[in-house]
C-alpha positions as CSV (number, residue, x, y, z in Angstrom):
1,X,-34.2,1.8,14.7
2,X,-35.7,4.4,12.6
3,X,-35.2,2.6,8.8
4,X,-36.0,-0.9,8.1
5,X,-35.5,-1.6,4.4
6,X,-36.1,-5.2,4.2
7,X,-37.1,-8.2,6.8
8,X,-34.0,-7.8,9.1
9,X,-32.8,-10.2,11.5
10,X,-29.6,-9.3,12.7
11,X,-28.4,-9.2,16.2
12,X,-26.6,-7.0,17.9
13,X,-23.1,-8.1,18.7
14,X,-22.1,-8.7,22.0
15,X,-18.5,-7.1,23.1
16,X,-18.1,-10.2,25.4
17,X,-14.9,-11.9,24.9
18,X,-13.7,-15.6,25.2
19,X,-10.6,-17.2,26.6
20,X,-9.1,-18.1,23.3
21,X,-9.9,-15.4,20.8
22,X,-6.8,-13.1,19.9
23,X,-6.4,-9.5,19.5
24,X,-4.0,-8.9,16.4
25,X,-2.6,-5.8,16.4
26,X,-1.6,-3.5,13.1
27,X,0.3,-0.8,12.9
28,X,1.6,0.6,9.6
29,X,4.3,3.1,10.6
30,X,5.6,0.8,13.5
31,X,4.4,-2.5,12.6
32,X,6.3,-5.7,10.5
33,X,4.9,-8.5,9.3
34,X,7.7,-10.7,10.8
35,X,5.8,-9.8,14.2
36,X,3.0,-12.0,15.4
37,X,0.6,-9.2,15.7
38,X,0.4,-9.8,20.0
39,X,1.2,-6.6,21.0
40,X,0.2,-2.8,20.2
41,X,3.5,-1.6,20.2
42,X,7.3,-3.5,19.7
43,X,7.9,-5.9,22.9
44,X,10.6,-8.6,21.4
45,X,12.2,-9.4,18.2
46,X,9.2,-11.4,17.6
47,X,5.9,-9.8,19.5
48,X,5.1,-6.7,18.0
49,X,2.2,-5.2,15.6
50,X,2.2,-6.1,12.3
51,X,2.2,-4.0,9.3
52,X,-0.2,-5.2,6.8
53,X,-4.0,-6.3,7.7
54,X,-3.7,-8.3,4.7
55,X,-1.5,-10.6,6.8
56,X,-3.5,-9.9,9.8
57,X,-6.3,-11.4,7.6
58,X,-4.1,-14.6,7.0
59,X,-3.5,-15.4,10.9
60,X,-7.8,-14.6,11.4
61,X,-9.6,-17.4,13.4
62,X,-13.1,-17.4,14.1
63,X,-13.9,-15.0,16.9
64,X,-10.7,-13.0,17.0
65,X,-10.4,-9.4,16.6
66,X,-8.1,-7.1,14.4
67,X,-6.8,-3.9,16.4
68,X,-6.2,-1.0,13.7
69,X,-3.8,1.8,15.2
70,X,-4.4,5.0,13.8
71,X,-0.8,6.1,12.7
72,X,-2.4,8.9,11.1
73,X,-1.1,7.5,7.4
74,X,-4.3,5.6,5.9
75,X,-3.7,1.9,5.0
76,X,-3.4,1.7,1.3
77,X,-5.0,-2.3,1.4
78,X,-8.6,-3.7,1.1
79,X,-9.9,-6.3,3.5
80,X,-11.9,-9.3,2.0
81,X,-13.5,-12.3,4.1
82,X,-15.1,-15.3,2.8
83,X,-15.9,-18.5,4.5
84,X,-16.4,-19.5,8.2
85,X,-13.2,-18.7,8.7
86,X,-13.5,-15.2,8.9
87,X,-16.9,-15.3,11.2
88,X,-17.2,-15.3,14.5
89,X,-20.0,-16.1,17.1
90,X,-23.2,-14.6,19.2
91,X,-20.8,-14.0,22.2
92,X,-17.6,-13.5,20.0
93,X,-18.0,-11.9,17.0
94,X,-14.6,-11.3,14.7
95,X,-14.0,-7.5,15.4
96,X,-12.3,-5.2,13.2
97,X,-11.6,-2.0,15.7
98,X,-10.8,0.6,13.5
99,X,-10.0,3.3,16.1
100,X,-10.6,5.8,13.6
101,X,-8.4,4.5,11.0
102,X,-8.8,5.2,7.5
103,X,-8.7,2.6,4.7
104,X,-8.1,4.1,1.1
105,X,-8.3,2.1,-2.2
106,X,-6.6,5.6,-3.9
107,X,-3.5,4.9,-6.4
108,X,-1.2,8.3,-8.0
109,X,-2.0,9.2,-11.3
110,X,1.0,9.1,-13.4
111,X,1.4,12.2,-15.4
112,X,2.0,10.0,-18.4
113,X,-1.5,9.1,-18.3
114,X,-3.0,12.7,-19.3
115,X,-3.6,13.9,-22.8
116,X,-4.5,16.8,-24.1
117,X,-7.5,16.7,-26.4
118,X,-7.8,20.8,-27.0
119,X,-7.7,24.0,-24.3
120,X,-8.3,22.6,-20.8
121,X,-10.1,19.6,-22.2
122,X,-7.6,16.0,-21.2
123,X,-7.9,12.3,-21.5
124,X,-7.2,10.3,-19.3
125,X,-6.3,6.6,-19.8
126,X,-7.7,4.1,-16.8
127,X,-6.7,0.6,-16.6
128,X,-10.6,0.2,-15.9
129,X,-13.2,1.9,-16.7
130,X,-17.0,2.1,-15.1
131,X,-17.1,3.4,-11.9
132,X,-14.2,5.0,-10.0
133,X,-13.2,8.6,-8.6
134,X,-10.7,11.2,-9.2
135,X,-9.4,13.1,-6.5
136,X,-6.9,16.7,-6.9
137,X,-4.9,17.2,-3.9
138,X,-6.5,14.6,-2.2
139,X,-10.0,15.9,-2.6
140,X,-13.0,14.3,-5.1
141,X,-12.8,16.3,-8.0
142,X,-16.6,16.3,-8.8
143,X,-18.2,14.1,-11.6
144,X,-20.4,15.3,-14.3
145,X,-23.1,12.6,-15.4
146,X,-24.3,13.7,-19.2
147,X,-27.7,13.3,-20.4
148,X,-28.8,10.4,-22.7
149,X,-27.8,11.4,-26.0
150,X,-25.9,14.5,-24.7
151,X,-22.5,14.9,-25.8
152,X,-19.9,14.5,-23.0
153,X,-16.9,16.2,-24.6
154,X,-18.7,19.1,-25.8
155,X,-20.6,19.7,-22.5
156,X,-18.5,19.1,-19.7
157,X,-18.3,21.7,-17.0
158,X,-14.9,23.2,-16.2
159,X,-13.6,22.0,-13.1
160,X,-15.4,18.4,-14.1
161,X,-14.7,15.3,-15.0
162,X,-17.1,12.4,-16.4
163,X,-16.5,8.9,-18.6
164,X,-18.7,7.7,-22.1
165,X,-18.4,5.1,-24.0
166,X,-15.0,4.2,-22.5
167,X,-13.3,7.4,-22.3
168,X,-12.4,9.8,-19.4
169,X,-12.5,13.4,-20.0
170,X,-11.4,16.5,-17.7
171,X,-11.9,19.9,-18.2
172,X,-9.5,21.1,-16.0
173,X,-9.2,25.0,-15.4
174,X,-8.0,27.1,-18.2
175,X,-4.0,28.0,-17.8
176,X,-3.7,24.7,-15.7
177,X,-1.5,22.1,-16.1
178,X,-2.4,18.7,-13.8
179,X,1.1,18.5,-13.5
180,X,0.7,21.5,-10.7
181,X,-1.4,19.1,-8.5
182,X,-1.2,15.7,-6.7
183,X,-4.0,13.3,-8.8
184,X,-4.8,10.0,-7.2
185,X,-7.7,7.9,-8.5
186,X,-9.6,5.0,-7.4
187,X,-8.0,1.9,-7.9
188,X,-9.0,-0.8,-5.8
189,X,-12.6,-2.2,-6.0
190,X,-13.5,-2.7,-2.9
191,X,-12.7,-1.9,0.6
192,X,-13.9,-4.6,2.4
193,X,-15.8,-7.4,1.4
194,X,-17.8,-9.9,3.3
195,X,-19.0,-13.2,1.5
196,X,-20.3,-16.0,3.2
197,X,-19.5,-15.1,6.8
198,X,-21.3,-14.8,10.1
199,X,-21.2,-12.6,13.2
200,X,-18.7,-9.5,11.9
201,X,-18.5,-6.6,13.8
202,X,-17.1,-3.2,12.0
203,X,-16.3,-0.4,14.5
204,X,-14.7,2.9,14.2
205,X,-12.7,2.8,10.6
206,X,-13.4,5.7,7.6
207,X,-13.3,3.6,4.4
208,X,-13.0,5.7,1.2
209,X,-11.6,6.5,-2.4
210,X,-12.9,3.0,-3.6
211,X,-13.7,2.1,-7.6
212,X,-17.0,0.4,-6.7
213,X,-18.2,-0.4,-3.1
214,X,-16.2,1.2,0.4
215,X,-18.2,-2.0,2.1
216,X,-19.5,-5.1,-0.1
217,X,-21.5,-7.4,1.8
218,X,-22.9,-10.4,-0.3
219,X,-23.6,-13.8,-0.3
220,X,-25.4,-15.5,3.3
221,X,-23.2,-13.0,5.4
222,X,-25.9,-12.7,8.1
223,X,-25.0,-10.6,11.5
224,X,-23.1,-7.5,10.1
225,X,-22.9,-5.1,11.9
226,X,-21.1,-1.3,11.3
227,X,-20.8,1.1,14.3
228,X,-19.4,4.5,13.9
229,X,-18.0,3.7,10.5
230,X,-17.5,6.6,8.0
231,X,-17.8,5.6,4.3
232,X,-16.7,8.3,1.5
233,X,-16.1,9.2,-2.0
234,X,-16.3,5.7,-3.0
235,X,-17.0,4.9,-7.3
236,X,-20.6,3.0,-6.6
237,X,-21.5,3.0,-3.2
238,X,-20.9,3.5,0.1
239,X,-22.3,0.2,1.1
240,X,-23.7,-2.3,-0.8
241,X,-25.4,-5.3,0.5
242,X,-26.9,-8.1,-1.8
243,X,-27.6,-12.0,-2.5
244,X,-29.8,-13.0,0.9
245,X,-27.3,-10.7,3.3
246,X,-28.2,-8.9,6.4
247,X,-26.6,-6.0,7.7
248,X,-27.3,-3.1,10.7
249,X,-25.8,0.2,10.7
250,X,-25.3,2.1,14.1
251,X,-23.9,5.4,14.0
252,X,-22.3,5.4,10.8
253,X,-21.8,7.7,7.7
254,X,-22.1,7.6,4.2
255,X,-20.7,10.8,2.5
256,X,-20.2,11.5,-1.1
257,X,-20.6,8.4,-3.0
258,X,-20.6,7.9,-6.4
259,X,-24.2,7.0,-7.0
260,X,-25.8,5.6,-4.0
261,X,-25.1,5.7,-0.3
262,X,-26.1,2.4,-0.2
263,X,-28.0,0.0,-2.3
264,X,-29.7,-3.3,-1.5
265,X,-30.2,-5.9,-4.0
266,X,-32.1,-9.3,-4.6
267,X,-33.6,-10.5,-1.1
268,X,-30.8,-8.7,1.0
269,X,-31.7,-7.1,4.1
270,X,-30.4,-3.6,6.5
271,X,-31.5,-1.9,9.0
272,X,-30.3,1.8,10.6
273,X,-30.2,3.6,13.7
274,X,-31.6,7.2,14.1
275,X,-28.1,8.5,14.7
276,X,-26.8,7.5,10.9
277,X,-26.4,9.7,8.4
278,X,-26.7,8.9,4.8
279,X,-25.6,12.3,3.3
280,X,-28.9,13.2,2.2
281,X,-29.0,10.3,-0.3
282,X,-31.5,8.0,1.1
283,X,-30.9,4.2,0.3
284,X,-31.8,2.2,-3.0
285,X,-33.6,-1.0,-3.1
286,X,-33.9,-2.7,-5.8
287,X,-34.6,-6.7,-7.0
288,X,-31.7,-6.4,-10.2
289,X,-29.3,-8.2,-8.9
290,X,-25.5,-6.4,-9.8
């Protein structure tokens, strides 16, 4: 591996499979949650995918697998495991197979929620403030950071947006009313979270539009590993990994985040492979905890 932030210790997770782990499958065009999650596709009135991985989450036991399809429609849900429950073991780690899935923490804007301070300038009103996103037409609409001292309202950039002192403030273009676009914003903190678990395996899943974190590991999670995993335009980070964690990245990408692609706090611990790509934005470590 080529970057070694902290004392690392995790092992690479076996694909070998045991005689009593489950494959759930999830499938949010196709799927129900009256299903029991046994199948990739519709087989009875009861075996079928299901639709949520939020109830996917609730039938988990240690060492099985969740089976994303990719319907082409991102799943609108976060994933969060904490507890033994959700771990799995050397020769069976719990999988999440994303098969290129994407998981999006993105809510509409209501138009309601715009008002118009003077010529192309707008407030908006968020149920939360700190970090988050805005995206126009399903793309980041870029944030403007102000100096200390500097005035936000008076020097935002057109075509910007940024938040002080509990406000957020667009200058959209001139002419322009937000109505003529599709605003989303980011609503759900986290995309997944790991706490207390051991032996999770992450493959193939693009995680983005998140208000803090797109992955949260914290806690003793020890044995995390991400392969191919794409994580985007998420409020904070792309990844964050803190308490005594461990995690290894193989493959993966971090795009676009708010102010780190990944940051490592208190005595937690990662590790990369030469093929990941942190978008230019190298990782932050860092002994203040969150």
């Amino acid at each position: 591996m080529r970057l070694t932030w902290a004392i690392v210790t995790v092992v690479l997770l076996s694909g070998a499979s045991s005689a009593w782990a489950l494959d759930l499958f999830v499938d949010n065009a196709n799927g129900s949650d009256a299903y029991d999650g046994s199948a990739p596709t519709i087989q009875t009135t009861l075996s079928g995918p299901l639709r949520t991985l939020q109830h996917a989450a609730e039938l988990l036991q240690p060492g099985d697998a969740i089976v994303i399809a990719n319907t082409g429609k991102p799943y609108f849900e976060s994933l969060n495991f904490a507890g033994r429950r959700f771990s799995g073991a050397a020769t069976q780690p719990l999988m999440i197979r994303g098969n290129g899935a994407q998981l999006c923490g993105v809510r509409v804007l209501p138009t309601a929620a715009w008002r118009l301070t003077e010529s192309s300038r707008w407030q908006l009103n968020f149920s939360r403030k700190g970090w988050g996103r805005l995206f126009q037409d399903g793309k980041a609409y870029p944030e403007y950071l102000p100096a200390a001292g500097e005035n936000l309202r008076e020097a935002l950039p057109a075509g910007y947006w940024g938040q002080q002192q509990g406000l957020v403030h667009v200058h959209h273009a001139a002419g322009r009313l937000p109505s003529e676009s599709e605003w989303t914003y980011a609503a759900v903190d986290m995309g997944v979270s790991l706490v207390d678990v051991n032996f999770v395996e992450i493959s193939d899943l693009e995680i983005w539009g998140f208000r803090v974190d797109g992955i949260n590991v914290d806690s003793h999670s020890r044995n995390i590993v991400l392969k191919n995993v794409t994580v985007r335009d998420n409020g904070r980070a792309g990844v964050a990994v803190g308490s005594s964690a461990k995690i290894a990245l193989v493959g993966c990408k971090l795009q676009d985040n708010g102010r780190y692609s990944m940051i490592i706090t208190e005595a937690a611990g990662a590790s990369a492979d030469d093929a990941t790509d942190f978008g230019g934005v190298e990782p932050t470590v860092t002994t203040i905890a969150r």
